[in-house]
C-alpha positions, 0 to 999 in steps of 0.5 A: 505482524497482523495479530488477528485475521484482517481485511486490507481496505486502502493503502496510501502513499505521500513522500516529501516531493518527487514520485517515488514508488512502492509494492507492498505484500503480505508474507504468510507462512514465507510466501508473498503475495503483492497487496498491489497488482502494480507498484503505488507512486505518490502523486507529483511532488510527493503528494498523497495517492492510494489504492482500493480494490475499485477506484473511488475515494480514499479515507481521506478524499483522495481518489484511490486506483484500483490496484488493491488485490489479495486483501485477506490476511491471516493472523500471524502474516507480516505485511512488508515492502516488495519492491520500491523505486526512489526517484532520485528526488524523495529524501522520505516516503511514508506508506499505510496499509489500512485494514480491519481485524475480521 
């Protein structure tokens, strides 16, 4: 639940190994919309990759694809997981969706 209107900045995917996936998307009002043009997997052995709307840094060094779209938020919209795919090998994967209140 987003309590304020919000801007997406960065989202950022580790597992404890393997190259599990991710979709994440905002629900307004019961229409989703994908934060992400193409599912996020972490880097190889579950190491940590992100998504900006350009590919430069992450927050934490980590150079970001450009795969973040549909990056403002209305207050009261959820932000959810779409989609996913577990590789078999990840037994957890942890995502953070980053974001600013306007």
């Amino acid at each position: 639940f987003i309590p304020g209107a919000a801007t997406v900045l960065e989202i950022d995917v580790r597992a404890n190994t393997g190259t599990p996936n991710i979709t994440m998307g905002v629900d307004h009002a019961g229409t989703v919309s994908n934060l992400i043009s193409s599912a996020l997997a972490t880097a190889g052995s579950g190491g940590r990759a992100c998504s900006k709307v350009t590919a430069v840094a992450g927050i934490d060094g980590t150079t970001c694809s450009s795969t973040l779209q549909n990056t403002t938020i209305a207050a009261g919209d959820y932000i959810q997981a779409v989609s996913g795919t577990a590789d078999g090998v990840a037994t957890w994967m942890t995502v953070h969706v980053v974001y600013t209140l306007n």
